[in-house]
C-alpha positions as CSV (number, residue, x, y, z in Angstrom):
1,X,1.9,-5.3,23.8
2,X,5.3,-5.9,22.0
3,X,5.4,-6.4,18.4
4,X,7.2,-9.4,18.2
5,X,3.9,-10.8,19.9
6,X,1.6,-10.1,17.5
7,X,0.3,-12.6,15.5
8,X,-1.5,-12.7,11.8
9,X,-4.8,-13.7,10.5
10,X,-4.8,-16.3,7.4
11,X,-7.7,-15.4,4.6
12,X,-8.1,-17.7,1.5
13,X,-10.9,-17.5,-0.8
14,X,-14.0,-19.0,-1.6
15,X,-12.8,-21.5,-4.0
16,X,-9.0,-23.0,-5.1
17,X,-7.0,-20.0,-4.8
18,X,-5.0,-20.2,-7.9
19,X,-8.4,-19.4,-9.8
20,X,-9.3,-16.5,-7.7
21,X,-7.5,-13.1,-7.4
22,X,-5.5,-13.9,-10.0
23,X,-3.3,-15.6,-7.5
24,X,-1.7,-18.9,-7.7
25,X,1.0,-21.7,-5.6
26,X,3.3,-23.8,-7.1
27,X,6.1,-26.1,-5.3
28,X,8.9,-24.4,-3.4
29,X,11.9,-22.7,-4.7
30,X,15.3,-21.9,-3.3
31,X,15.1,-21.2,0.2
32,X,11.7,-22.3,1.1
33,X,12.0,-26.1,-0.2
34,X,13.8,-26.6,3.0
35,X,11.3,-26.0,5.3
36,X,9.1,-28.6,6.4
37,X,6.0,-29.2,7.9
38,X,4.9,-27.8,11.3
39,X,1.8,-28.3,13.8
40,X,-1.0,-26.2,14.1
41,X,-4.8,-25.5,14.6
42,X,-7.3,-24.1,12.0
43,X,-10.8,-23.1,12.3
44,X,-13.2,-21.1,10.3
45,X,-14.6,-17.4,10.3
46,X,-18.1,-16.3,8.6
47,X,-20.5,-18.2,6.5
48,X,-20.1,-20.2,2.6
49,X,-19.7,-16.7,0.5
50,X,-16.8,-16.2,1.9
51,X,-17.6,-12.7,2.2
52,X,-16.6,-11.8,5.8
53,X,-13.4,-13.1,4.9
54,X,-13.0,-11.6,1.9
55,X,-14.2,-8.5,1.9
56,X,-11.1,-6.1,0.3
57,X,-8.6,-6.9,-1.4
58,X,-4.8,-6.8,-0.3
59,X,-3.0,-6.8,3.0
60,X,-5.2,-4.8,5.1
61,X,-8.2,-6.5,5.9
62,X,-9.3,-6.3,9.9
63,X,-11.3,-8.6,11.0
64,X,-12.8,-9.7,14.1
65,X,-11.9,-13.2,14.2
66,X,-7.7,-14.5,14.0
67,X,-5.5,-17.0,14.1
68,X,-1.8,-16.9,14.5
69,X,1.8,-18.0,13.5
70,X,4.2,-15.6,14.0
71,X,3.8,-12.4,12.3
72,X,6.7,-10.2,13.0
73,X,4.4,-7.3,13.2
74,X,3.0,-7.6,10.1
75,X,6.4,-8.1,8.3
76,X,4.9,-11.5,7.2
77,X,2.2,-10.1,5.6
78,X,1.4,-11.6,1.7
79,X,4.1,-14.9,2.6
80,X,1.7,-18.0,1.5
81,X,1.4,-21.3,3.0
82,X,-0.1,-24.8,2.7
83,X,-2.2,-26.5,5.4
84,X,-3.1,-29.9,6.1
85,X,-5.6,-31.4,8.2
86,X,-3.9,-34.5,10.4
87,X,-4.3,-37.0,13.3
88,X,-8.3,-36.7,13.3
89,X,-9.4,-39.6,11.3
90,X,-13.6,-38.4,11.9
91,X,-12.2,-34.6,11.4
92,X,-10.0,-34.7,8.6
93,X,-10.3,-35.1,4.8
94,X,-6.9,-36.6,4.2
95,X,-4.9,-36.3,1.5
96,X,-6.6,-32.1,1.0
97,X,-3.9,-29.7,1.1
98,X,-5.0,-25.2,0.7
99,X,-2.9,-22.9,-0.4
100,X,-3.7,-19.8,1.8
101,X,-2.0,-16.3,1.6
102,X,-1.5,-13.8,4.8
103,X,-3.7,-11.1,5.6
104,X,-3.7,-10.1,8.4
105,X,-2.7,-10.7,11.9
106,X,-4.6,-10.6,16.0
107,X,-2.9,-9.9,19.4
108,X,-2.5,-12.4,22.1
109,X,-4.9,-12.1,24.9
110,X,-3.4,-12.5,28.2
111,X,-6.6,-11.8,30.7
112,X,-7.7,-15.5,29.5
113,X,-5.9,-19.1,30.0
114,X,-8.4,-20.9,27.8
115,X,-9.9,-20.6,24.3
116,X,-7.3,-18.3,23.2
117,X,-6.0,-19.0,19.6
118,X,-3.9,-16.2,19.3
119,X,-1.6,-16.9,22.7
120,X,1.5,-17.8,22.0
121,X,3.0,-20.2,21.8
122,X,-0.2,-21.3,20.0
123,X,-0.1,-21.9,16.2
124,X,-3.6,-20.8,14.8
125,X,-5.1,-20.5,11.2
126,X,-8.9,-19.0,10.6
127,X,-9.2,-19.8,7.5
128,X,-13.1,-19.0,5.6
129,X,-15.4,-21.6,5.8
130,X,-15.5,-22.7,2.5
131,X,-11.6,-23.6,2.8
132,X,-12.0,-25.2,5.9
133,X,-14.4,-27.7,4.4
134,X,-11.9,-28.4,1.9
135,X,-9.6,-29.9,4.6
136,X,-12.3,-31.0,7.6
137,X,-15.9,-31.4,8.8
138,X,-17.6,-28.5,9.6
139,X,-18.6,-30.3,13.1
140,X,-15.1,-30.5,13.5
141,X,-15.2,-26.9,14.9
142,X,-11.2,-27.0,15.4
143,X,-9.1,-29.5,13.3
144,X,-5.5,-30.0,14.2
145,X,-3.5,-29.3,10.7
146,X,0.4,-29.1,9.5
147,X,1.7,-26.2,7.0
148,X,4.7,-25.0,5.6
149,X,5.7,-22.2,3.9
150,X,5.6,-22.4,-0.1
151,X,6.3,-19.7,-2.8
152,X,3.5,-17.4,-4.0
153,X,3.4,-17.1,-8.3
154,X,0.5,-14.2,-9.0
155,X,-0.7,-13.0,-12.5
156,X,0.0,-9.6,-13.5
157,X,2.4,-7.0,-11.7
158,X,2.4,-5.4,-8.7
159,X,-0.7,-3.7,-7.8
160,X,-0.4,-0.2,-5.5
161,X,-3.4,1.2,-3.8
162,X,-2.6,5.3,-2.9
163,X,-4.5,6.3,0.4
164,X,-3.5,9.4,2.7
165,X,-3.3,13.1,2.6
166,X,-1.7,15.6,0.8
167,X,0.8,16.1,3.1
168,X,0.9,12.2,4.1
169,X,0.8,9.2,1.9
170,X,0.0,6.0,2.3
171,X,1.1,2.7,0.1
172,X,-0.8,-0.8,0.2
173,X,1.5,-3.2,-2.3
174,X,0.4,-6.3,-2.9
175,X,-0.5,-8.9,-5.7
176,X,3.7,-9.6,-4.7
177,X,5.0,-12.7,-5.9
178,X,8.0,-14.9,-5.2
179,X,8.2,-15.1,-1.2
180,X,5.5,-12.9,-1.1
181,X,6.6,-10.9,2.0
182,X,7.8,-7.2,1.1
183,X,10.8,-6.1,3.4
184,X,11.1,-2.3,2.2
185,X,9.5,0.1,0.3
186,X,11.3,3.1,-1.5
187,X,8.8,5.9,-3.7
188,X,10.3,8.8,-6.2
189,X,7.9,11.1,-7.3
190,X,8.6,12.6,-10.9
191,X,10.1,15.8,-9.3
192,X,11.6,14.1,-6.4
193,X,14.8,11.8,-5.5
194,X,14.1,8.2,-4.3
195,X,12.5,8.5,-0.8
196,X,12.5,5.5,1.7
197,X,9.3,4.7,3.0
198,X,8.6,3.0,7.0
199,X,6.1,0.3,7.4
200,X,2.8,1.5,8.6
201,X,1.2,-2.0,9.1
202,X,1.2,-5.3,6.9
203,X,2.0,-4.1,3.6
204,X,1.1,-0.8,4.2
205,X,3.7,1.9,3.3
206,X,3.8,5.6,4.2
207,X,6.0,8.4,4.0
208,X,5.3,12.2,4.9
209,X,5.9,13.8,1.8
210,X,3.9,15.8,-1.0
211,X,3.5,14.0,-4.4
212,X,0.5,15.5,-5.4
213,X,0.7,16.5,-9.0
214,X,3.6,14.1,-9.8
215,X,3.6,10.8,-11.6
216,X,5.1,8.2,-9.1
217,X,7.7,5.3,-9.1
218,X,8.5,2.7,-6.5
219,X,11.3,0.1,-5.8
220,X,10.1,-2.8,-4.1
221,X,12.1,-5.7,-2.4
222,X,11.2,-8.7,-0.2
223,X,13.1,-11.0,2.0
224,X,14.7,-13.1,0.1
225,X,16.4,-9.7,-1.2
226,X,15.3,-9.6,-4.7
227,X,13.9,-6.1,-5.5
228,X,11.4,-4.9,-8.7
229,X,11.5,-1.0,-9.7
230,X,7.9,0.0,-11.6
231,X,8.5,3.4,-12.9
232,X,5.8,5.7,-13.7
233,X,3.3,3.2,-12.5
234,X,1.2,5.9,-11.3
235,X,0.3,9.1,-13.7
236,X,0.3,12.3,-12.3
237,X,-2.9,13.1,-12.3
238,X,-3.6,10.2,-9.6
239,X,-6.2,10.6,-6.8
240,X,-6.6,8.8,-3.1
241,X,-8.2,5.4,-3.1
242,X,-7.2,4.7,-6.7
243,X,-4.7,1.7,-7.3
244,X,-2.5,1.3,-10.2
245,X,-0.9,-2.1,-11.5
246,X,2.6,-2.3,-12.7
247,X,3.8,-4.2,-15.7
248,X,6.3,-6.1,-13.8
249,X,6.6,-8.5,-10.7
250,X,8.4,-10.6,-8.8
């Protein structure tokens, strides 16, 4: 399947997201004020915890359940939007507006004609239960919604979560602010020049390379073209699965 078919998977959590994750929305900036509503669908995934949803943190969840927008192969990953539930007086709780982050993304399905959220040119959300309730009836099942694309303010710096090999390594950046979508990826290791990294999936950032042993820097920039370097963010005596948080952000 091309890549420019894929489409993402929207996970909030369990309650207003500002308070949770140390994440929070505020009105559009710049660019993004310009943008205005646009139709959709939403439905729920997994029980009141939240927890099927929610499971890890980041941009890198996989789940079984999806919605889509357009994704651009996972380019989109970390943007944030707010949703509306509209036209379904006995569905909707008007006037309720989420804030929802991207997390991940599902492929179209083209061996079925009905049913299929994540066809184009279908615009899907599968949000957690708990936030669908904010915005509709459970018995609603599907609720037809509007969203737009808003500006993502989180707390703290950039977070990095180290994964691979040592001949491999692999990158998840998140807790991004600002747009919220990271565009490229460059990583200097303390005996090493700045390296350019390719996108793996979603955030996810890799680069064959060996920085074991080396304290680690990276340069991150999103769409809008504004780029953060965190230097030294990550000591030298690092190990796989650990994540380090910067002191600065977006």
């Amino acid at each position: 399947m091309a890549k420019h078919q894929r489409f993402f998977i929207l996970f909030i959590t369990f309650i207003v997201i500002f308070l949770v994750e140390t994440f929070e929305s505020k009105e559009v900036e710049g660019n993004l004020d310009a943008q205005g509503w646009n139709n959709a669908r939403a439905t729920f995934y997994g029980d009141m915890s939240g927890n099927e949803t929610m499971r890890n943190k980041g941009m890198a969840w996989k789940q079984r359940h999806s919605a889509q927008h357009s994704f651009n192969s996972g380019s989109t990953c970390g943007a944030c939007f707010q949703i509306k539930c509209v036209n379904a007086p006995k569905a909707c709780h008007h006037d309720q507006i989420i804030t929802i982050a991207a997390t991940n993304f599902c492929p179209p399905n083209y061996t079925k004609t009905t049913d299929v959220w994540c066809n184009p040119p279908q615009q899907h959300f599968d949000l957690s239960l708990p936030m669908f309730l904010k915005i509709a009836e459970y018995k609603a099942g599907v609720a037809p919604v509007v969203y737009r694309r808003v500006t993502c303010q989180k707390k703290g710096g950039l977070k990095f979560e180290i994964k691979g090999n040592p001949n491999w390594i692999l990158v998840l950046v998140f807790n991004v602010g600002g747009v919220g979508d990271v565009v490229n990826v460059k990583i200097k290791g303390s005996k090493t020049e700045w390296l350019p990294m390719s996108r793996n999936w979603g955030q996810n950032w890799q680069a064959s390379v060996q920085l074991a042993g080396q304290s680690l820097s990276f340069q991150v920039q999103t769409s809008d073209g504004k780029l953060v370097q965190s230097d030294n963010v990550v000591p030298d005596n690092w190990q796989f699965g650990q994540t380090f948080e910067a002191q600065n952000s977006f």
